[in-house]
C-alpha positions as CSV (number, residue, x, y, z in Angstrom):
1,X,-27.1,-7.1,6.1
2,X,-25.0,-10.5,7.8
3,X,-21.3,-9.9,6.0
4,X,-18.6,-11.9,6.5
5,X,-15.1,-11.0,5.6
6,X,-12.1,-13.8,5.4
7,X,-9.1,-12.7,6.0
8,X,-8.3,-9.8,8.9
9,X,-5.5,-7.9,7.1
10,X,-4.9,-4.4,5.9
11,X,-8.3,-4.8,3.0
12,X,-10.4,-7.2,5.1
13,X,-9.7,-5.2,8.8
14,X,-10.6,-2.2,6.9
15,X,-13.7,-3.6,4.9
16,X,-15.0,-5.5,8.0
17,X,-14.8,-2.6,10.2
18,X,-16.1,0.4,7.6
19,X,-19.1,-2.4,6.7
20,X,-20.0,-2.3,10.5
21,X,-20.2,0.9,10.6
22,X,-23.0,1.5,8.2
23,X,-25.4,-0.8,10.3
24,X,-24.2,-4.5,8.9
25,X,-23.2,-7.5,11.1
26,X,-19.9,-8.3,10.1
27,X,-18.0,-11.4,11.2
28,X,-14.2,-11.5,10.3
29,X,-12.5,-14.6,10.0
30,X,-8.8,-15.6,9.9
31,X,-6.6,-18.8,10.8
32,X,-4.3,-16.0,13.5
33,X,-6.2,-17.6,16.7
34,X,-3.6,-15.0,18.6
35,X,-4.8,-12.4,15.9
36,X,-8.4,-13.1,16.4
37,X,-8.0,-13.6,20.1
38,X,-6.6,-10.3,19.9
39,X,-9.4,-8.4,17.9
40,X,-11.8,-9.7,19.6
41,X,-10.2,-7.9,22.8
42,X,-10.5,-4.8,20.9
43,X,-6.6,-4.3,19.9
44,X,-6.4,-3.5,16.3
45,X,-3.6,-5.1,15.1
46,X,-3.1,-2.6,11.7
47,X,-2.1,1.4,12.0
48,X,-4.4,3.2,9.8
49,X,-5.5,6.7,10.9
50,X,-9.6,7.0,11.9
51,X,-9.4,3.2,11.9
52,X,-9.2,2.7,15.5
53,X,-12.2,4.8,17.2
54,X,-14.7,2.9,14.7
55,X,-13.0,-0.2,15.4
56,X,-13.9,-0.1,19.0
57,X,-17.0,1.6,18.9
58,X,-18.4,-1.5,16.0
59,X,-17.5,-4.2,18.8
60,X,-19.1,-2.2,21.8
61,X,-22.5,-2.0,19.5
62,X,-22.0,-5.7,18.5
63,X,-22.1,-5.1,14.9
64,X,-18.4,-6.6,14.4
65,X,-17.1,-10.0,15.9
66,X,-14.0,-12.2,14.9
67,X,-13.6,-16.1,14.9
68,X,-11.4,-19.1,13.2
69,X,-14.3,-20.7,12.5
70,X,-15.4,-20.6,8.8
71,X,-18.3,-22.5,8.9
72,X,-19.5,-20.3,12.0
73,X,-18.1,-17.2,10.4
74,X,-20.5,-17.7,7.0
75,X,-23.4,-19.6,8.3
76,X,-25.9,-16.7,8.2
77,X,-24.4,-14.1,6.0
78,X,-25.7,-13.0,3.2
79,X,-22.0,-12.0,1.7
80,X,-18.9,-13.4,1.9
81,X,-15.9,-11.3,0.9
82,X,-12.5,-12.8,-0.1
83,X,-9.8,-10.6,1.0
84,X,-7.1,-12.8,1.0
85,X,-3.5,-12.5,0.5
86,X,-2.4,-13.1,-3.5
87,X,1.6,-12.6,-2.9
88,X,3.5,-12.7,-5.9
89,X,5.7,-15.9,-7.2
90,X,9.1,-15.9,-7.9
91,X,8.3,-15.1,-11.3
92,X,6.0,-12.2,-10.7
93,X,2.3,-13.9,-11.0
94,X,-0.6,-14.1,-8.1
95,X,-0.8,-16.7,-6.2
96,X,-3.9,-17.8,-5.7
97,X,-3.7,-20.7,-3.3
98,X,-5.2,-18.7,-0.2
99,X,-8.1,-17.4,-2.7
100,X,-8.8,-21.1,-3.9
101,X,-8.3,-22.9,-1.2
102,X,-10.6,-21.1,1.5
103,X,-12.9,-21.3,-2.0
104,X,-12.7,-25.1,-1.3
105,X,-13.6,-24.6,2.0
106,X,-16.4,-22.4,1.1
107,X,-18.1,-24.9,-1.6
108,X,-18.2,-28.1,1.2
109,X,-20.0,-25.7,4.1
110,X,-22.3,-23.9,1.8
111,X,-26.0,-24.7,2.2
112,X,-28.3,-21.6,0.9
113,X,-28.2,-18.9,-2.0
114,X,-24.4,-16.8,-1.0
115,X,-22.5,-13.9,-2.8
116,X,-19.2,-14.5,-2.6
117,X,-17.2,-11.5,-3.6
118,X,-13.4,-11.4,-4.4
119,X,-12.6,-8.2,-2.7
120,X,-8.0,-9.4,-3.0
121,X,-6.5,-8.0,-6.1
122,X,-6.5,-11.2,-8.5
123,X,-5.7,-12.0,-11.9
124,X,-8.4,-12.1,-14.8
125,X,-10.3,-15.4,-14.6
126,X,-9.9,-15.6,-10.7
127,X,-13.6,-15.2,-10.5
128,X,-14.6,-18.7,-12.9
129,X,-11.6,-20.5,-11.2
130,X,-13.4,-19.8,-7.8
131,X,-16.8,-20.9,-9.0
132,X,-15.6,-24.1,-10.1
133,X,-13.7,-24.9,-7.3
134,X,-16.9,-24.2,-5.2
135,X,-19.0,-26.1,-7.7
136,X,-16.9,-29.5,-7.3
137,X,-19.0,-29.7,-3.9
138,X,-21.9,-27.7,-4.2
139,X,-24.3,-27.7,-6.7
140,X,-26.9,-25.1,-5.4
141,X,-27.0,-21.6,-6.4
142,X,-24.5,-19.4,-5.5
143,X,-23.0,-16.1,-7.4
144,X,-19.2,-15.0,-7.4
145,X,-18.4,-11.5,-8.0
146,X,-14.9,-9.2,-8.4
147,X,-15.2,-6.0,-6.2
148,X,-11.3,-5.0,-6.8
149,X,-10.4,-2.3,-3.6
150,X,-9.0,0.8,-4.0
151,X,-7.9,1.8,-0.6
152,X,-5.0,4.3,0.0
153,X,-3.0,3.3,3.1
154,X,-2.9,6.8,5.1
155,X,-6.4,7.3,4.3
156,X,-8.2,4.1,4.0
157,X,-11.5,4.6,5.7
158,X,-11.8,7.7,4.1
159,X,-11.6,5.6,1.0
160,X,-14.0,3.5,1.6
161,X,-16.4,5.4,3.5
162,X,-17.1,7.9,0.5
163,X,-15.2,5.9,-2.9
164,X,-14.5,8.0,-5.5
165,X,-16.4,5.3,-7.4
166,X,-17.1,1.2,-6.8
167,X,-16.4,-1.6,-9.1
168,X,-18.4,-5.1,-8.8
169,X,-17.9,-7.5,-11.9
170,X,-21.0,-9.7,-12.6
171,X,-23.5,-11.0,-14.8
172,X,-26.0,-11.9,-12.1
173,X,-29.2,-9.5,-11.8
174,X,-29.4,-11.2,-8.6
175,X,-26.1,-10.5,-7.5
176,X,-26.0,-6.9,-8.5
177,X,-28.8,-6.3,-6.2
178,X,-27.3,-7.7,-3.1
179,X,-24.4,-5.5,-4.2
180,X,-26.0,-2.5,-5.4
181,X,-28.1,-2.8,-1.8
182,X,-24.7,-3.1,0.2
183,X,-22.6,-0.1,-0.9
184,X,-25.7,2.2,-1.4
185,X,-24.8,4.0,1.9
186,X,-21.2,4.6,0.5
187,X,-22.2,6.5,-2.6
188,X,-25.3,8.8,-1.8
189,X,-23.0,11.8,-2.9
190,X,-23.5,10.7,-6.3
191,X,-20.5,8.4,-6.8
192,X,-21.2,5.9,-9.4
193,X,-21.2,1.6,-8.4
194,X,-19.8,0.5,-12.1
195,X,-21.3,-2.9,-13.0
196,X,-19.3,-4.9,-15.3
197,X,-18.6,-8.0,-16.3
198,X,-15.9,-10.2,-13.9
199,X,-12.8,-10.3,-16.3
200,X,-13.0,-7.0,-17.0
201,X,-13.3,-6.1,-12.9
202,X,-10.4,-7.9,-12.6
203,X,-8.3,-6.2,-15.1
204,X,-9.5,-2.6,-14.1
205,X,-7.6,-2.5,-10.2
206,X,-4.8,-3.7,-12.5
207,X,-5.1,-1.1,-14.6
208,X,-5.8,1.5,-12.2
209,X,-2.5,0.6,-10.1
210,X,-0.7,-0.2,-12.6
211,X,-1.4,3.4,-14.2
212,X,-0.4,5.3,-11.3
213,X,3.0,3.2,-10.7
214,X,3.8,4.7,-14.6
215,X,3.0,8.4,-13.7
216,X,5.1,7.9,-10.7
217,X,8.2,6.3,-12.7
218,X,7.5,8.8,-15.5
219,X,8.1,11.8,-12.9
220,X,11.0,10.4,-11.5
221,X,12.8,9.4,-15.1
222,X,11.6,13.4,-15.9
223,X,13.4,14.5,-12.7
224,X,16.5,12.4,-13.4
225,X,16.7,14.4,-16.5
226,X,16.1,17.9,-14.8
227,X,19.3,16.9,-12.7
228,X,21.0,16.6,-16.2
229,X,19.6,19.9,-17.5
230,X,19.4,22.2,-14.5
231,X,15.9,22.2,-14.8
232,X,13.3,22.4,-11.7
233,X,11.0,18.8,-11.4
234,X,8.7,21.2,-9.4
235,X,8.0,23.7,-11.5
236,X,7.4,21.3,-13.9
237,X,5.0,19.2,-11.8
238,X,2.6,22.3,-11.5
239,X,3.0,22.9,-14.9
240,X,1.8,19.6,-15.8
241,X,-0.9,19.3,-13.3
242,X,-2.9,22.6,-14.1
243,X,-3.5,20.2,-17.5
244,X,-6.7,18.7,-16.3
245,X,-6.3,15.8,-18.8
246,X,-3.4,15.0,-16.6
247,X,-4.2,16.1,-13.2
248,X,-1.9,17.1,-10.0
249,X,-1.9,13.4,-8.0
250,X,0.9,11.0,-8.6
251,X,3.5,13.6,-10.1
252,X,5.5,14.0,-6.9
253,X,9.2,12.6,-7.8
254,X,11.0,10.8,-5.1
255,X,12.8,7.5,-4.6
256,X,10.7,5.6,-6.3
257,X,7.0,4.0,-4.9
258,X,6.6,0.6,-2.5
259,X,4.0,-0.5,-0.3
260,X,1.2,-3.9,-1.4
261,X,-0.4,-3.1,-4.4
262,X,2.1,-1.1,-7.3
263,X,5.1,-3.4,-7.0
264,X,2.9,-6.8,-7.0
265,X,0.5,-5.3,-8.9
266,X,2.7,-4.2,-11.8
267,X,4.2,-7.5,-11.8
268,X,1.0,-9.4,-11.6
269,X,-0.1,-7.4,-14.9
270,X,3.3,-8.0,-16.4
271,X,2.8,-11.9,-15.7
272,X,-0.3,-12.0,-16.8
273,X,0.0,-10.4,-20.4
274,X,2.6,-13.1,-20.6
275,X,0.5,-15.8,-20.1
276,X,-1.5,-14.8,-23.6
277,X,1.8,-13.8,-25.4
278,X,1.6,-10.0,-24.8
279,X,4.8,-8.4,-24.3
280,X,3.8,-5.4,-22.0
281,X,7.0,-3.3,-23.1
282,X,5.8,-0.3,-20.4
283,X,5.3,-1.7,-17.4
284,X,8.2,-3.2,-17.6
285,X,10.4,0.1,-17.9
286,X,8.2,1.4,-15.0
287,X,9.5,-1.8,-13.1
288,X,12.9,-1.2,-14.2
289,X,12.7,2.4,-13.4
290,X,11.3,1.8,-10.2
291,X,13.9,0.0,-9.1
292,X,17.1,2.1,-10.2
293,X,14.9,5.0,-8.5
294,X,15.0,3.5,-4.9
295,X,18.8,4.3,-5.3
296,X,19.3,7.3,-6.1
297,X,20.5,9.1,-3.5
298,X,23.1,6.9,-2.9
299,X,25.8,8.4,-5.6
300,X,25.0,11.3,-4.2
301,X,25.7,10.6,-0.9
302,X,28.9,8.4,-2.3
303,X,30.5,12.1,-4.1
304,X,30.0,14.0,-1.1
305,X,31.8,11.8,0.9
306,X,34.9,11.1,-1.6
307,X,33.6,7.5,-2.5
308,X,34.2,6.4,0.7
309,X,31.1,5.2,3.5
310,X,33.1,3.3,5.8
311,X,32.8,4.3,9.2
312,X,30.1,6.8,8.5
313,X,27.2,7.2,10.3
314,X,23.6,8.4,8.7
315,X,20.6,9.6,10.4
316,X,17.8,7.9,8.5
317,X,14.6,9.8,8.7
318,X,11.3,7.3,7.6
319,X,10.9,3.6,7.2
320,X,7.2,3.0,5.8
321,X,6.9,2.9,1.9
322,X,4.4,6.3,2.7
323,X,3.9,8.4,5.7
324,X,0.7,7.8,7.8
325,X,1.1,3.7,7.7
326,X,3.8,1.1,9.5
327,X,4.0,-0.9,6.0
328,X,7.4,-1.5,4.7
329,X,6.7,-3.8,1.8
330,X,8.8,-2.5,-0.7
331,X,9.7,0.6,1.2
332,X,12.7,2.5,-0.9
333,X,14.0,2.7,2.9
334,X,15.5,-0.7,3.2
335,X,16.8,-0.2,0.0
336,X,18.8,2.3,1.4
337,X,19.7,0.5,4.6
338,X,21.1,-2.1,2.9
339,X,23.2,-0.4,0.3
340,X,24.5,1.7,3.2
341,X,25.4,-1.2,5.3
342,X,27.5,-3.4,2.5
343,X,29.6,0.7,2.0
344,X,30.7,0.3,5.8
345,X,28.3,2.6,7.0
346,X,26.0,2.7,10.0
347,X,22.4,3.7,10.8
348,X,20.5,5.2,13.0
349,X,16.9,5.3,12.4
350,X,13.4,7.0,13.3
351,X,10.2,6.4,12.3
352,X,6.7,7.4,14.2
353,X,5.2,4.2,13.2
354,X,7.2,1.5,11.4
355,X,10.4,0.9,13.4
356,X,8.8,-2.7,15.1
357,X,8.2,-3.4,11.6
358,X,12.0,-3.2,10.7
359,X,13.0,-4.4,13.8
360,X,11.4,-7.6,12.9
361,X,13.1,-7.8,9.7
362,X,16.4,-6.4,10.2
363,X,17.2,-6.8,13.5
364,X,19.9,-4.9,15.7
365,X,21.8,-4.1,11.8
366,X,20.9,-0.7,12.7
367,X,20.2,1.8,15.3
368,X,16.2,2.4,16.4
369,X,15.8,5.7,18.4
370,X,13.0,7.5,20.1
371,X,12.8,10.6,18.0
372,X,13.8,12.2,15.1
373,X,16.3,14.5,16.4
374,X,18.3,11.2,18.7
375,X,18.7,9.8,14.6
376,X,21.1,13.1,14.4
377,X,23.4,12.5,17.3
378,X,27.3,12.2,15.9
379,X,25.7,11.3,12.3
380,X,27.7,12.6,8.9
381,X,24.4,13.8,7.5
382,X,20.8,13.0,7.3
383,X,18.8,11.1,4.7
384,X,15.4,11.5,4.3
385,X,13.5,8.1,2.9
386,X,9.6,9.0,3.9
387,X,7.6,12.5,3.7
388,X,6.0,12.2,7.3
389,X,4.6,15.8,8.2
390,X,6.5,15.9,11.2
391,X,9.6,16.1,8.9
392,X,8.8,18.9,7.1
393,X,9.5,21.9,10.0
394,X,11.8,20.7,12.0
395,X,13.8,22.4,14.5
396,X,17.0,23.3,12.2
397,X,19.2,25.0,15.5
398,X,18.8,21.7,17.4
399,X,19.6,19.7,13.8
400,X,22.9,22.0,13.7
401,X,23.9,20.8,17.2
402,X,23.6,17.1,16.6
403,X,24.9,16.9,12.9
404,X,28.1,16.4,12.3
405,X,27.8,17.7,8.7
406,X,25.3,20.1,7.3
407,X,24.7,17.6,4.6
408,X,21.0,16.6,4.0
409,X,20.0,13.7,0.8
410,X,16.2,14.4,0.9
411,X,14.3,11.6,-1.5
412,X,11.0,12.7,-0.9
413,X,11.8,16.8,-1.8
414,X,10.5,17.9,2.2
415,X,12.4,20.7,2.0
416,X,12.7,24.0,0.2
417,X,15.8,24.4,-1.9
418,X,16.6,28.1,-1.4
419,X,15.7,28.1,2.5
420,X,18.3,24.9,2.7
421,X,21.0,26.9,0.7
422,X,20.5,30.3,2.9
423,X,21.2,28.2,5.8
424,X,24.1,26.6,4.4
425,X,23.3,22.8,4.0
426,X,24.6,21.1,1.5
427,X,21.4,19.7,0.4
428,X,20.3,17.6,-2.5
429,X,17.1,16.0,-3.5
430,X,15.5,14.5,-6.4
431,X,15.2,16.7,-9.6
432,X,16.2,20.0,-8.1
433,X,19.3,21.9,-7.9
C-alpha cells in the first residue's frame, strides 16, 4: 500500500519507518527542509532503540523516502496519516493548529477517494473538525479516521510492530477496510484492531494515558506515606501486582512521570471535561501530585546537608524523563537542576543519551561529562533522576574514590537498601527506609 505520513517526529518517524517495513511505500513529509534533507541521507534524527537498522535498510529497498512537498508527498497514496504536533496551551488544551491547518492543505490538493487518519493524540471532535475543514475545498469522497498511538519511548518499534491491540475510530465500511487491510501484518498473533466510532477513539488514548499517569501518582502518594509509616513501597508493589485485576506495570514509585504524552495528555483530558462543565476532580490530584513528586528528593538532600546547598556540588545521574530515549519533556531531572541551582548548588551531569538535549536548553548552567563516574569527581553526593541499566551495578570502589560523601538520593529506587546500608552510604530513596 502508497502511505504517506506528515510530520517526521517521534510518532510519524516511527510509523513511517515500521509501515515500510511491512512491504508499504511510505513517503514522510515535514516543513524541516534540513530535517528532510537529513533523512533522506539516512541520519535518523530521533534515538529510539531497533529504530535505526530498519530505518536504513527501508531507504536502501526504496520503500521509505522524505520530501517538503505535500502535494508530491500524498499524490498517490492511498493513506495519509496525521501525526502532527498538538502541544498544549497555556491553559492546558490541544492545540490543534498544525492538525487543521495541514487539513487545509490537504482538502485544496485532494483529487481521488483518500483515508486520512489522525494518528497525533487529539481531543474528541478533532476528527469532524478535520472533515470540515477539508470539505470547505473538496467536495469528493474522502474518509477521516482516529488511530490514537500507543508507543512506549524505549521500545517503540516493538510497539508497533506486534500492538498489544489497534484502535481506528470510524463509521466508514469503506474505510475500515483500507485500515483493517493495513495493520493486518501487525496483529497475526491474534491481537485485536478495535473499530469504534471517532469520538470515542479519541477519548480512549486519553483514557488510556491518562489511566496510567493515576497508577503512577497513586504509587508515589502510597510511597510518601510508607516514608511516614516505616513501611516498604516495594513490598507493597509486589503485593499489589500479584492481583491480576491490578497488574505489575506502572506501580514503580519514583519522582514522578514526564516525557510527551501523560503530562499533555492529562491536561488535555482535564481541559476538555471543562469544556462540557465536567469537573474531572482525579486527574487533577494526579497533576497536582505529579508535580510535588518531581521534588522530592530535594528535603532530603536539604536535611542531610544542614539546610544549607550553597557551594555544594551534586553528581546528577540521568536526564531523559525514562531511560532508553533522549526526551526531556517534562523530565523530573530539570526539575531538580533548577531547584538545585536557585539553593547555590552546582551540577555536574551524565546522561548516555540526552545531554545535547539539555545542553540546548540549559546551556553551560551545569557541568556535561563523558561518563558517569567523571559526574562524581569532588561532588557532595550523588542524585539519581533516571533508572538507565547502566546505573544499576556500578563500580562502588571507584564511586568511593571520587565522592566526597557517601551520600546517594536515589528517585528512581536503583539500588538495594540493605546492600547500600552494609556499605555505609547514607542512602535514601522513595518509599523505603
Amino acid at each position: 500500500m502508497k502511505i504517506a505520513v506528515v510530520g517526521t517526529g517521534y510518532v510519524g518517524l516511527v510509523s513511517g519507518t515500521c509501515f515500510a517495513e511491512t512491504g508499504n511505500h511510505v513517503v514522510c513529509i515535514d516543513i524541516d527542509k534540513e530535517k528532510v534533507d537529513q533523512l533522506s541521507r539516512g541520519k535518523i534524527t530521533i534515538y529510539e532503540p531497533g529504530l535505526e537498522k530498519i530505518f536504513l535498510r527501508n531507504i536502501k529497498d526504496n520503500r521509505l523516502s522524505f520530501t517538503t512537498n505535500l502535494a508530491e508527498g500524498i499524490k498517490d497514496a492511498k493513506v495519509v496519516f496525521l501525526a502532527l504536533p498538538t502541544p498544549p496551551g497555556e491553559d492546558g488544551s490541544a492545540d490543534l493548529k498544525f492538525v487543521l491547518g495541514v487539513a487545509k492543505q490537504i482538502g485544496n490538493l485532494l483529487t481521488d477517494y483518500k483515508v486520512i487518519v489522525n494518528k497525533s493524540t487529539v481531543p474528541v471532535g478533532t476528527a469532524e473538525k478535520v472533515r470540515q475543514v477539508i470539505l470547505e475545498n473538496y467536495k469528493q469522497d474522502f474518509d477521516v479516521v482516529s488511530n490514537p498511538e500507543f508507543l512506549r519511548e524505549g521500545v517503540a518499534v516493538d510497539d508497533f510492530m506486534k500492538p498489544d491491540r489497534v484502535v481506528i475510530g470510524t463509521v466508514s465500511e469503506r474505510a475500515k477496510k483500507v485500515m483493517n487491510d493495513l495493520y493486518a501484518p501487525y496483529v497475526r498473533q491474534g491481537n485485536p484492531i478495535i473499530f469504534m466510532d471517532e469520538k470515542s477513539a479519541e477519548l480512549t488514548k486519553y483514557a488510556a494515558n491518562s489511566f496510567l499517569a493515576t497508577k503512577i501518582s497513586f504509587m508515589n502518594e502510597i510511597a510518601q506515606l510508607c516514608e511516614k509509616l516505616g513501611a516498604d513501597v516495594d513490598m507493597i508493589r509486589r503485593g499489589m501486582g500479584s492481583d491480576d485485576r491490578i497488574g505489575k506495570r506502572f506501580l514503580f514509585p519514583g519522582i514522578g512521570y514526564g516525557g510527551s504524552c501523560f503530562p499533555k495528555d492529562v491536561q488535555a483530558l482535564i481541559k476538555s471535561s471543562e469544556e462540557v462543565f465536567y469537573d474531572f476532580q482525579i486527574l487533577k490530584a494526579v497533576e497536582a501530585v505529579n508535580r510535588k513528586q518531581k521534588l522530592h528528593l530535594i528535603p532530603k538532600i536539604k536535611a542531610y546537608f544542614n539546610n544549607n546547598l550553597k557551594g555544594k556540588h551534586f553528581a546528577l545521574w540521568g536526564l531523559a524523563f525514562k531511560p532508553n530515549t533522549d526526551d526531556i519533556r517534562e523530565a523530573p531531572a530539570l526539575q531538580l537542576i533548577d531547584s538545585l541551582l536557585k539553593e547555590g548548588a552546582t551540577i555536574s551531569a551524565f546522561d548516555p543519551e540526552a545531554m545535547q538535549n539539555v545542553k540546548k536548553q540549559l546551556g553551560d548552567s551545569i557541568f556535561f561529562v563523558e561518563n558517569q563516574y567523571l559526574a562524581l569527581e569532588n561532588a557532595d553526593a550523588l542524585i539519581i533522576a533516571t533508572e538507565w541499566s547502566e546505573f544499576r551495578t556500578p563500580d562502588f570502589e571507584m564511586m568511593d574514590k571520587k565522592l566526597k560523601h557517601r551520600a546517594i538520593f536515589d528517585g528512581r529506587n536503583v539500588f538495594e537498601v540493605t546492600q547500600m546500608k552494609d556499605m555505609g552510604y547514607h542512602y535514601e530513596s522513595v518509599g523505603r527506609l
